[in-house]
Backbone and ligand atoms as CSV (ligand in chain L), in Angstrom:
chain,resi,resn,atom,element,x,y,z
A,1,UNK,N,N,12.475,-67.515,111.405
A,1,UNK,CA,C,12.321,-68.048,110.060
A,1,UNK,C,C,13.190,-69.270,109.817
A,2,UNK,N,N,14.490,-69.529,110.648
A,2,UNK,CA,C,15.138,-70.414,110.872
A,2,UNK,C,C,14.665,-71.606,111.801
A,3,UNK,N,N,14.799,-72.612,111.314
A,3,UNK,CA,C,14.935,-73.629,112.283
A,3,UNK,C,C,15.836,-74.169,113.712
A,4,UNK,N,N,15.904,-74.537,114.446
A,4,UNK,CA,C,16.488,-74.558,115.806
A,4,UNK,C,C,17.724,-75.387,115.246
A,5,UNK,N,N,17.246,-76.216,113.730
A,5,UNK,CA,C,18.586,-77.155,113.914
A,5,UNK,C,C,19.607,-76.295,112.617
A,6,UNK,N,N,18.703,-75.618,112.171
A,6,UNK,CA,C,19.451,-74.340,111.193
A,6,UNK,C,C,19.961,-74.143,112.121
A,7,UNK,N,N,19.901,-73.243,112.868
A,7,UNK,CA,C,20.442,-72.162,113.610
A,7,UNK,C,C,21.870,-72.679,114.480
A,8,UNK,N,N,21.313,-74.165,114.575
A,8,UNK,CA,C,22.357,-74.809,115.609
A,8,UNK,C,C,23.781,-74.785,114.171
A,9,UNK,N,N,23.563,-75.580,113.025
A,9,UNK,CA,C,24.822,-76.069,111.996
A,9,UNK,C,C,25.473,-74.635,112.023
A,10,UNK,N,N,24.083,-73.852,111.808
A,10,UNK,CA,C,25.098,-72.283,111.452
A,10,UNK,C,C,26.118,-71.332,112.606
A,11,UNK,N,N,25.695,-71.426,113.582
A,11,UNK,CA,C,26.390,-71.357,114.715
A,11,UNK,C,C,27.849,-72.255,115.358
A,12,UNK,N,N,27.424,-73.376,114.952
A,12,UNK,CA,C,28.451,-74.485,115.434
A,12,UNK,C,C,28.813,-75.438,114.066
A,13,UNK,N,N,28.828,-74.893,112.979
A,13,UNK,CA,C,29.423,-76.060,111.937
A,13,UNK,C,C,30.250,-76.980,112.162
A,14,UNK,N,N,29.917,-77.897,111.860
A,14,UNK,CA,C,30.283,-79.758,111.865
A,14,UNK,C,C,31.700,-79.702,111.121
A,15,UNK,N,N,32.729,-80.104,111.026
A,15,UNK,CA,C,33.207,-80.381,109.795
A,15,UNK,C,C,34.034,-79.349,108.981
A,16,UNK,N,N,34.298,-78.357,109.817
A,16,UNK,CA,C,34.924,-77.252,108.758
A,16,UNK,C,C,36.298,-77.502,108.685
A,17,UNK,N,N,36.714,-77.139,107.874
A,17,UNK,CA,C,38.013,-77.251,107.343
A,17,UNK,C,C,38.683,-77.340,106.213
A,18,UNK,N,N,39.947,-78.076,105.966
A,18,UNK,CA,C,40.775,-78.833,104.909
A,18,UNK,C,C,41.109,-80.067,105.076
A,19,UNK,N,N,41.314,-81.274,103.514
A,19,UNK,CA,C,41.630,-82.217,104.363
A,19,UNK,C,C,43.109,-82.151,103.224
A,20,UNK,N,N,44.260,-82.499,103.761
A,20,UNK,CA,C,45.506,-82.717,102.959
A,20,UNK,C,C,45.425,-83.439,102.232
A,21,UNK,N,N,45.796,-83.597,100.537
A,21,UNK,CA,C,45.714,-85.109,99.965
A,21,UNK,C,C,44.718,-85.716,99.625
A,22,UNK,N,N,43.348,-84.875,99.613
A,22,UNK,CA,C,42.014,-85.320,99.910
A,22,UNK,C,C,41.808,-86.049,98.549
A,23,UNK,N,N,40.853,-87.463,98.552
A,23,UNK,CA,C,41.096,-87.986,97.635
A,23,UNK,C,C,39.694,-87.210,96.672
A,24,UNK,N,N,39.210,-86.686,97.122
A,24,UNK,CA,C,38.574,-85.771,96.030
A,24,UNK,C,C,37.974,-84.597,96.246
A,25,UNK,N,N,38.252,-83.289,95.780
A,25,UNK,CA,C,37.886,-81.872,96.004
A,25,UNK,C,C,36.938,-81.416,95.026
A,26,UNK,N,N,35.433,-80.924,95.677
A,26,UNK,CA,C,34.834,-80.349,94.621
A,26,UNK,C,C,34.562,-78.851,95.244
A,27,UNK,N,N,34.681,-77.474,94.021
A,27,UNK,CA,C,34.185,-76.450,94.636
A,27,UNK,C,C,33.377,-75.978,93.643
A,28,UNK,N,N,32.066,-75.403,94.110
A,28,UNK,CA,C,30.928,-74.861,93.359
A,28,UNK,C,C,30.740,-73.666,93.788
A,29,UNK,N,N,29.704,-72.616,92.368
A,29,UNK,CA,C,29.538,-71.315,93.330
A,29,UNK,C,C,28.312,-71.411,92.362
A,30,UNK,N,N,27.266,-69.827,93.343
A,30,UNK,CA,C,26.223,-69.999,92.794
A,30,UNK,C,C,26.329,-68.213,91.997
A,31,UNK,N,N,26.360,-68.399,90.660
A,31,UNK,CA,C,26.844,-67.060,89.742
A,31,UNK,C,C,25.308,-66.002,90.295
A,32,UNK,N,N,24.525,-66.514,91.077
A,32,UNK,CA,C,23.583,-65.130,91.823
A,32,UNK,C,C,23.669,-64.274,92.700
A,33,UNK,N,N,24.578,-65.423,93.546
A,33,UNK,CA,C,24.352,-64.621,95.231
A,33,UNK,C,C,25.980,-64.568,95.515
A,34,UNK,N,N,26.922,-65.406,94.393
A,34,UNK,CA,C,28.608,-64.980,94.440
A,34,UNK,C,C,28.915,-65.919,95.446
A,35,UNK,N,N,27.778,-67.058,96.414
A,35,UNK,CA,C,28.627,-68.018,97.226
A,35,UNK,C,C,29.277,-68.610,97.113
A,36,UNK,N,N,30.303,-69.206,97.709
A,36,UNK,CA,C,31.280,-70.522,96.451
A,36,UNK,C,C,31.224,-71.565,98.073
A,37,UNK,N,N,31.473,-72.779,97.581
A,37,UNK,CA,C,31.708,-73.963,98.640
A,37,UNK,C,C,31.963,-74.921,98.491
A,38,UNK,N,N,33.506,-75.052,99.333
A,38,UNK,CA,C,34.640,-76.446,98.618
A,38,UNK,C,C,33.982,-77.367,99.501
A,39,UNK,N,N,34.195,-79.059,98.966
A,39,UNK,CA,C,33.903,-80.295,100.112
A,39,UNK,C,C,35.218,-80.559,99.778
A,40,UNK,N,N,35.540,-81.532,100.576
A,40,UNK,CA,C,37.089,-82.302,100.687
A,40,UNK,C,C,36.810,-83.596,101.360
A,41,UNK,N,N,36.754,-84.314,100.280
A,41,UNK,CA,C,36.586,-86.187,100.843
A,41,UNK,C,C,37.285,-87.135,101.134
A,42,UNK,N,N,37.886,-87.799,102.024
A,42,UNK,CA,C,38.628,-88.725,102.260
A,42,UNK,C,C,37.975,-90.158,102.237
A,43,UNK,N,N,38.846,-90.688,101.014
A,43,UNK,CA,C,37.609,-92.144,100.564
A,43,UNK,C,C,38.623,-93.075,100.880
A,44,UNK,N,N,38.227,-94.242,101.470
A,44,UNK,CA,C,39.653,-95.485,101.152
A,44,UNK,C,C,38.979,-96.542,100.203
A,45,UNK,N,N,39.956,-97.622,100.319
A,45,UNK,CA,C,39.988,-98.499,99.216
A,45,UNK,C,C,39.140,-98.963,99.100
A,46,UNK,N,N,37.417,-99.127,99.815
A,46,UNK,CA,C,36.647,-99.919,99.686
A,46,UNK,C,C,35.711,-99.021,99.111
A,47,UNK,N,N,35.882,-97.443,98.895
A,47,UNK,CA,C,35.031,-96.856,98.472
A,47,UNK,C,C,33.806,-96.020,99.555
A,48,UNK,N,N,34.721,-96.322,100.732
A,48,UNK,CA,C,33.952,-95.385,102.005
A,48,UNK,C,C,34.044,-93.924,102.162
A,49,UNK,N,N,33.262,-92.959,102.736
A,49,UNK,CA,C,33.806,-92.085,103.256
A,49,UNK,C,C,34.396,-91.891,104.673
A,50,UNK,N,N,35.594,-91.587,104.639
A,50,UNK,CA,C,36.111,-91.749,106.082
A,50,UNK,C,C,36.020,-90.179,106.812
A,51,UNK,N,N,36.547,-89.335,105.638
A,51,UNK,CA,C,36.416,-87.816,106.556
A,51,UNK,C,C,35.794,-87.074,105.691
A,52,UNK,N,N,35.307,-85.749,106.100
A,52,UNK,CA,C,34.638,-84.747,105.042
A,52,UNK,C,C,35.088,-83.886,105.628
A,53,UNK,N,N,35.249,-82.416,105.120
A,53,UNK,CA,C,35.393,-81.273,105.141
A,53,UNK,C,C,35.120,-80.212,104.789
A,54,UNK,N,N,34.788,-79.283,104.694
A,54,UNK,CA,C,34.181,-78.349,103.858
A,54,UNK,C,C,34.905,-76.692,104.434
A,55,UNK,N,N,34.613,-76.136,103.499
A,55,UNK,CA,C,34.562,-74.743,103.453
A,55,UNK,C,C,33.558,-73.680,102.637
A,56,UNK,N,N,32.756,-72.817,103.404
A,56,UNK,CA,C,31.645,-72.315,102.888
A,56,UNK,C,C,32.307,-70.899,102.795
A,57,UNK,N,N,32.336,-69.698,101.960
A,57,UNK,CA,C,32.358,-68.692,101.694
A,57,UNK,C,C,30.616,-68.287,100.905
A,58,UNK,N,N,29.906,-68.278,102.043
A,58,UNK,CA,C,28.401,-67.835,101.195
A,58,UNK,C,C,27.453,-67.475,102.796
A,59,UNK,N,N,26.227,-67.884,102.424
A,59,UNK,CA,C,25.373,-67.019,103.685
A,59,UNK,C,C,25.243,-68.023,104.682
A,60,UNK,N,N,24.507,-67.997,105.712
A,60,UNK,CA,C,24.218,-68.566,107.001
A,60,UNK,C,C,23.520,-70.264,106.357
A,61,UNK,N,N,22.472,-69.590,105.442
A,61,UNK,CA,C,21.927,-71.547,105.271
A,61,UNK,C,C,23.019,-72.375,104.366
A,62,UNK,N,N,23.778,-71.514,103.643
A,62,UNK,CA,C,24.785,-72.301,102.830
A,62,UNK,C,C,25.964,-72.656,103.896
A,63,UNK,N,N,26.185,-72.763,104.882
A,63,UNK,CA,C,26.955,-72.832,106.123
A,63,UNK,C,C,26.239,-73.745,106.549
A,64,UNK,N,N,25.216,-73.522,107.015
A,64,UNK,CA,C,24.150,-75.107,107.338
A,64,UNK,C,C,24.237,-76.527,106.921
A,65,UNK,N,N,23.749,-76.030,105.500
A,65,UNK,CA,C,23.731,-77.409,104.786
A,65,UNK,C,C,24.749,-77.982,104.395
A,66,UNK,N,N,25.816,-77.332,104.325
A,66,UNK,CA,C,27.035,-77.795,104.316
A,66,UNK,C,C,27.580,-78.328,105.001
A,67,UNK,N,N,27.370,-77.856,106.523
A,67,UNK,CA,C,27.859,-78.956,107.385
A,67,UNK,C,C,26.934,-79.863,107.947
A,68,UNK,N,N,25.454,-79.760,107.343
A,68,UNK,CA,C,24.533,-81.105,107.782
A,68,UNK,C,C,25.057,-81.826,106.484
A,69,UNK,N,N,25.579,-81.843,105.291
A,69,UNK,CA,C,25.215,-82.349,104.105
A,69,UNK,C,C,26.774,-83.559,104.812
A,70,UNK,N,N,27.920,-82.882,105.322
A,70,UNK,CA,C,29.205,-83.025,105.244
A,70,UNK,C,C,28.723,-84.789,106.306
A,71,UNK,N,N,27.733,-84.604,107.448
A,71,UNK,CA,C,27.231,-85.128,108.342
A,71,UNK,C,C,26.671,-86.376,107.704
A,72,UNK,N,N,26.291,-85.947,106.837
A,72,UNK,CA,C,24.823,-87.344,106.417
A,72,UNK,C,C,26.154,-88.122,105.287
A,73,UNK,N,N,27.099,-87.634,104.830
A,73,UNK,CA,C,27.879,-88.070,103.757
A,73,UNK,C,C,28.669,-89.070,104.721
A,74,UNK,N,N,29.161,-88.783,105.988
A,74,UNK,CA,C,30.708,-89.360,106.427
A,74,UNK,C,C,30.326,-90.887,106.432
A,75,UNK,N,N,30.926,-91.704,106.504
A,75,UNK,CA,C,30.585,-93.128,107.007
A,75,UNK,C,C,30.006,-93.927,105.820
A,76,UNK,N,N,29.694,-93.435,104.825
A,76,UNK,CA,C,29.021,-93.551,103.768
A,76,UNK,C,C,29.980,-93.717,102.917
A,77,UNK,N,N,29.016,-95.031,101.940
A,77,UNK,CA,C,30.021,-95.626,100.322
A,77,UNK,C,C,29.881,-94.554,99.424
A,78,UNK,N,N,30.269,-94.374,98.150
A,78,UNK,CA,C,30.516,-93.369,97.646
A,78,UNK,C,C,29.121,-93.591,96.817
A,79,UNK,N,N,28.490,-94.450,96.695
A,79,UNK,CA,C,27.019,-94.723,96.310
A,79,UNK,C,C,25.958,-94.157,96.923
A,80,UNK,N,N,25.890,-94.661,98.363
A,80,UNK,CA,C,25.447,-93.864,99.525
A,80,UNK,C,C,25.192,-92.288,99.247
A,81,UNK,N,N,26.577,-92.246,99.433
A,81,UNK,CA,C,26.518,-90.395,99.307
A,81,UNK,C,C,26.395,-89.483,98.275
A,82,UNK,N,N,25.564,-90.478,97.086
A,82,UNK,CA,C,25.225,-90.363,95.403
A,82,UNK,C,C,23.439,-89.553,96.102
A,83,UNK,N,N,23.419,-90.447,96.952
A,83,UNK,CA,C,22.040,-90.373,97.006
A,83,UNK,C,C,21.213,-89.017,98.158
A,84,UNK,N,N,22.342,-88.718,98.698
A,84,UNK,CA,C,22.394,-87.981,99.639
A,84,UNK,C,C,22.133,-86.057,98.898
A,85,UNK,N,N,20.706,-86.269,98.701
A,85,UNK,CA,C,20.316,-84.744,97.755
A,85,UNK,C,C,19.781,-83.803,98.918
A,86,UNK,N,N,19.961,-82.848,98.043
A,86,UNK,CA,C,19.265,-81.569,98.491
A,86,UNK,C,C,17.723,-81.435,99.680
A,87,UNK,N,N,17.181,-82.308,98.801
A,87,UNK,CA,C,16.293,-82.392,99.821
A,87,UNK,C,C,16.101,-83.530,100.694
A,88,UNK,N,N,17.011,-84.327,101.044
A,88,UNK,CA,C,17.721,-85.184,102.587
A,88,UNK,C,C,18.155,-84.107,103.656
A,89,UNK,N,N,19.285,-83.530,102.997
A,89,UNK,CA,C,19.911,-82.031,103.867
A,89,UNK,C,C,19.136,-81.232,104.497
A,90,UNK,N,N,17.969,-80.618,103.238
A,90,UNK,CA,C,17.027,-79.179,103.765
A,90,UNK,C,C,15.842,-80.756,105.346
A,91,UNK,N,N,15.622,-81.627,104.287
A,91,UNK,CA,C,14.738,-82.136,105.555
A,91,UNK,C,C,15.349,-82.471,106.976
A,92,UNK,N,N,16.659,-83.395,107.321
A,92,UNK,CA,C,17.477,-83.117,107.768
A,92,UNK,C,C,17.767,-81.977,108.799
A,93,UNK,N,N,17.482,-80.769,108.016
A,93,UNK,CA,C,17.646,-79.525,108.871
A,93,UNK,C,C,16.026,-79.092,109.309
A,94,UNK,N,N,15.369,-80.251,109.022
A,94,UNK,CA,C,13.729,-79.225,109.554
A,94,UNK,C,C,13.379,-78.451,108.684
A,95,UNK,N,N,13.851,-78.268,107.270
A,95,UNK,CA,C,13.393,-77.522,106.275
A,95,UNK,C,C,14.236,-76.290,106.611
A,96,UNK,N,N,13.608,-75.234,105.107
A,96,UNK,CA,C,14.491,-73.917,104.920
A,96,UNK,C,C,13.574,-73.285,104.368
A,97,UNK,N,N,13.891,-71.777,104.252
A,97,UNK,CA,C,12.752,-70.744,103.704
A,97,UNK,C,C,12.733,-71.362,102.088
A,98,UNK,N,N,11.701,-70.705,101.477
A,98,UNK,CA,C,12.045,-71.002,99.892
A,98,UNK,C,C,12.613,-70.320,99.271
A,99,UNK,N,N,13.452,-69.384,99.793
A,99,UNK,CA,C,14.414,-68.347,98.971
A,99,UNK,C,C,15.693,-68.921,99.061
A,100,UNK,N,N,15.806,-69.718,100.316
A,100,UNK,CA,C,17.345,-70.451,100.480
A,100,UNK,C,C,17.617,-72.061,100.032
A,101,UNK,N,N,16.405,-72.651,99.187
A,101,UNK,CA,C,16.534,-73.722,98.866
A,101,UNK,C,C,17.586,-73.867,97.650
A,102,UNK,N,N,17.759,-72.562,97.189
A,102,UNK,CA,C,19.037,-72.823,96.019
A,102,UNK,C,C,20.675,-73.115,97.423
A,103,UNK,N,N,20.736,-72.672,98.822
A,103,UNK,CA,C,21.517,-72.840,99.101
A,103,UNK,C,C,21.937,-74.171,99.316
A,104,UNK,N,N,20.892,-75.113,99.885
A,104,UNK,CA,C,21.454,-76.385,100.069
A,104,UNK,C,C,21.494,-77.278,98.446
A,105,UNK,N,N,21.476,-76.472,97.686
A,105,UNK,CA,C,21.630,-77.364,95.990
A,105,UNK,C,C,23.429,-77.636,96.161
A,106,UNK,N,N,23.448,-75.926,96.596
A,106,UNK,CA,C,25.349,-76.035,96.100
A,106,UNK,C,C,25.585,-77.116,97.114
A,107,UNK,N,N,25.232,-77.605,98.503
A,107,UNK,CA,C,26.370,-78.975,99.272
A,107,UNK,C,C,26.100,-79.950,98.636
A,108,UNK,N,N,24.711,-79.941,97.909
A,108,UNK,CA,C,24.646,-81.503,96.711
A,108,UNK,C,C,25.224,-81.257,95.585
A,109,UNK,N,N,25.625,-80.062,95.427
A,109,UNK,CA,C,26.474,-80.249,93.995
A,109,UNK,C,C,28.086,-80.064,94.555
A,110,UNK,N,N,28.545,-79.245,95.589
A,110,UNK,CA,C,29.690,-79.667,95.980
A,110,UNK,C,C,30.291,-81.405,96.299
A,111,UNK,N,N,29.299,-81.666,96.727
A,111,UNK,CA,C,29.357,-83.435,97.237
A,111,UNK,C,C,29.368,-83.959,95.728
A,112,UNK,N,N,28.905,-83.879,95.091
A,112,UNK,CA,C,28.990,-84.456,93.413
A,112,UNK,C,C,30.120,-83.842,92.969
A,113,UNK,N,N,30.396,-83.028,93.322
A,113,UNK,CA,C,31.894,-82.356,92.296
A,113,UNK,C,C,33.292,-82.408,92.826
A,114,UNK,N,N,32.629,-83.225,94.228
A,114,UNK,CA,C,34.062,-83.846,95.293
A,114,UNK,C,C,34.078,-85.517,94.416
A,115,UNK,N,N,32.621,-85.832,94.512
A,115,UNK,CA,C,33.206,-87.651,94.362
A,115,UNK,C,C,33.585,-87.666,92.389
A,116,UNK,N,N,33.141,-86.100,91.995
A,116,UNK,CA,C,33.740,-86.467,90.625
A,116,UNK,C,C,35.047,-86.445,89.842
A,117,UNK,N,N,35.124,-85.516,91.325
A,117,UNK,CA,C,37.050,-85.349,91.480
A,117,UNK,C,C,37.847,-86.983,91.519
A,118,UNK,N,N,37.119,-87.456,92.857
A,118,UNK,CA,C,37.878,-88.372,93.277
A,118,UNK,C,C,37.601,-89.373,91.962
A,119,UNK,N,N,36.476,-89.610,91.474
A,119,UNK,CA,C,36.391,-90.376,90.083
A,119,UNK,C,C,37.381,-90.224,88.947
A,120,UNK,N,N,37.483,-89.149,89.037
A,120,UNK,CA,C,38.457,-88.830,87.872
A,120,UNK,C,C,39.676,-89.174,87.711
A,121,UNK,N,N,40.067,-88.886,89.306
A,121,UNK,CA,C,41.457,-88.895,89.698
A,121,UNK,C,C,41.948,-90.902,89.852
A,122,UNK,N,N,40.823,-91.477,90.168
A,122,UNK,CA,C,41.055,-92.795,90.307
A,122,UNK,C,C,40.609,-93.443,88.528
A,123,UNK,N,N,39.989,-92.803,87.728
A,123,UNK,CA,C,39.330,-93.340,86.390
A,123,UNK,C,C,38.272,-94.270,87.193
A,124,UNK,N,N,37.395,-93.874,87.489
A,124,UNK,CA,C,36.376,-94.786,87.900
A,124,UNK,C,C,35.159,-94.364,87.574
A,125,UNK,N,N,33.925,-94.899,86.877
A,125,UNK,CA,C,33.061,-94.800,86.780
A,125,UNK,C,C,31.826,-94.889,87.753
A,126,UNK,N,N,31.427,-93.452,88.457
A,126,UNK,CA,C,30.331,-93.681,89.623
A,126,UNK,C,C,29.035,-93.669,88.668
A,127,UNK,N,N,28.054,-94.741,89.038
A,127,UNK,CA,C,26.612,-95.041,88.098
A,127,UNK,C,C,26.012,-93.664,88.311
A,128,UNK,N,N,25.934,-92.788,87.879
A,128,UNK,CA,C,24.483,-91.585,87.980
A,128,UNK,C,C,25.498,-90.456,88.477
A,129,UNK,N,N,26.324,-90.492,88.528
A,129,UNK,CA,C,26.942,-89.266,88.930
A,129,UNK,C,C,27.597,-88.490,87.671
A,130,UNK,N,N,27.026,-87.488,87.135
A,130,UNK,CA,C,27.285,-86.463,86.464
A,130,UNK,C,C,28.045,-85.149,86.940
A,131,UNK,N,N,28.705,-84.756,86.312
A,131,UNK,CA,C,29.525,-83.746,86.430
A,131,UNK,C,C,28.942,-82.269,86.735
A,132,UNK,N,N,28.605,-81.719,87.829
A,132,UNK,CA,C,27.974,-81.044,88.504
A,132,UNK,C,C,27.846,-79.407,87.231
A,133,UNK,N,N,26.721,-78.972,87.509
A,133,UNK,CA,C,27.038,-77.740,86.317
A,133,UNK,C,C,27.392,-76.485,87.353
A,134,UNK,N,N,27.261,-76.438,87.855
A,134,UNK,CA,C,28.073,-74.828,88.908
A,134,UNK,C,C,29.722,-75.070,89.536
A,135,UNK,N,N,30.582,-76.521,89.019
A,135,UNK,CA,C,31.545,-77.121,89.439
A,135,UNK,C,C,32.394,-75.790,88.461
A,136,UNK,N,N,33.373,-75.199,89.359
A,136,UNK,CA,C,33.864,-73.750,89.173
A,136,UNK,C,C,35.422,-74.117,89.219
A,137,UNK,N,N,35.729,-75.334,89.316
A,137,UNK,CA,C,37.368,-75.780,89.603
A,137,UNK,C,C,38.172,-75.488,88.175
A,138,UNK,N,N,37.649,-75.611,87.407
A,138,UNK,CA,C,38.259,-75.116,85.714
A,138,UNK,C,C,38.139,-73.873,85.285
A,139,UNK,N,N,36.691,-73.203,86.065
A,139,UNK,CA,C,37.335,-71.849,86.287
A,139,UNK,C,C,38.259,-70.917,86.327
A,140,UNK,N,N,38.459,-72.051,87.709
A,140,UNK,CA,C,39.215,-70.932,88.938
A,140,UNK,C,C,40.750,-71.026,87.696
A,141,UNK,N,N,40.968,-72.201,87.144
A,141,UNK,CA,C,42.459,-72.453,86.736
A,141,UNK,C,C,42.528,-71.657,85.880
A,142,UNK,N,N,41.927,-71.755,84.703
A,142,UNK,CA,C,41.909,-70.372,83.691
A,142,UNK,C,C,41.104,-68.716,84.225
A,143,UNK,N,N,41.507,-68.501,85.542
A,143,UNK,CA,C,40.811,-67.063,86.154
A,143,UNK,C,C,41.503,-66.279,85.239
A,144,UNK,N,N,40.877,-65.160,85.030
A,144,UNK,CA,C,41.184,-64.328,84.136
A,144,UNK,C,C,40.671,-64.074,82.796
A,145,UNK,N,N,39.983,-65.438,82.643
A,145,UNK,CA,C,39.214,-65.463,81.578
A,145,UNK,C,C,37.723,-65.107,81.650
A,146,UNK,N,N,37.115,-65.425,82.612
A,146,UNK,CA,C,35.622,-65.614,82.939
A,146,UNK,C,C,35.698,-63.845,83.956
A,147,UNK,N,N,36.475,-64.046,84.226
A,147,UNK,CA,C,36.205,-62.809,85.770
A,147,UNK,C,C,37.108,-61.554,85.564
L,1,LIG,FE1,FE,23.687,-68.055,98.011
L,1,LIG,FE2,FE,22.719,-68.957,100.189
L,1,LIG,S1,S,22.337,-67.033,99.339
L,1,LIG,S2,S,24.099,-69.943,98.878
């Protein structure tokens, strides 16, 4: 039911990790299935991406697209990787069942809730980039309230 290049990200993920200092962290979860999944972007002064990172706590395709999503982002202006949706990733991967297409939403909304970090944190205005709605980082700070 998987694809060969599914099967490959989920087996061998691209990209996992932390990055120290990262100039912008987004983490999302999906309140159905309880997945959550941080990106960690390293941007420099021209507005590139130099490193990505991620961490997935969710199922096998949310492990996928996360590290194909982390893939198609690196090397990329922060415009670039505006554009870099859900369905770039799922095609990208050869497609996904239709029960797991909510998984590759969360690496396009993690990737939006990383560069909205880094927006924030610099005051910069990215054109079309909205503030992700499953972005769980204000959450997590007031836990105790929601959970
Ligand atoms: Fe929730 Fe895949 S089942 S992200």
């Amino acid at each position: 039911m998987y694809s060969e290049k599914v099967m490959d990200h989920f087996n061998n993920p691209r990209n996992v990790g932390e990055i120290e200092n990262a100039s912008g962290i987004g983490t999302v979860g999906n309140a159905k299935c309880g997945d959550i999944m941080r990106m960690y972007l390293e941007i420099d002064d021209a507005g590139v991406i130099q490193d990505v990172k991620f961490k997935t706590f969710g199922c096998g395709a949310a492990v996928a697209t996360s590290s194909m999503a982390t893939e198609l982002v690196k090397g990329k202006t922060v415009e670039e990787a505006l554009k870099v949706t859900n369905k770039a990733v799922m095609e990208a991967l050869d497609g996904l069942p239709p029960v797991k297409v909510h998984c590759s939403l969360l690496a396009e909304e993690a990737i939006h809730a990383a560069l909205w970090d880094y927006a924030e944190k610099n005051h910069l205005v990215i054109d079309g980039l909205q503030k992700p709605v499953n972005d769980i980082a204000e959450k997590e700070e007031d836990a105790g309230e929601d959970y």
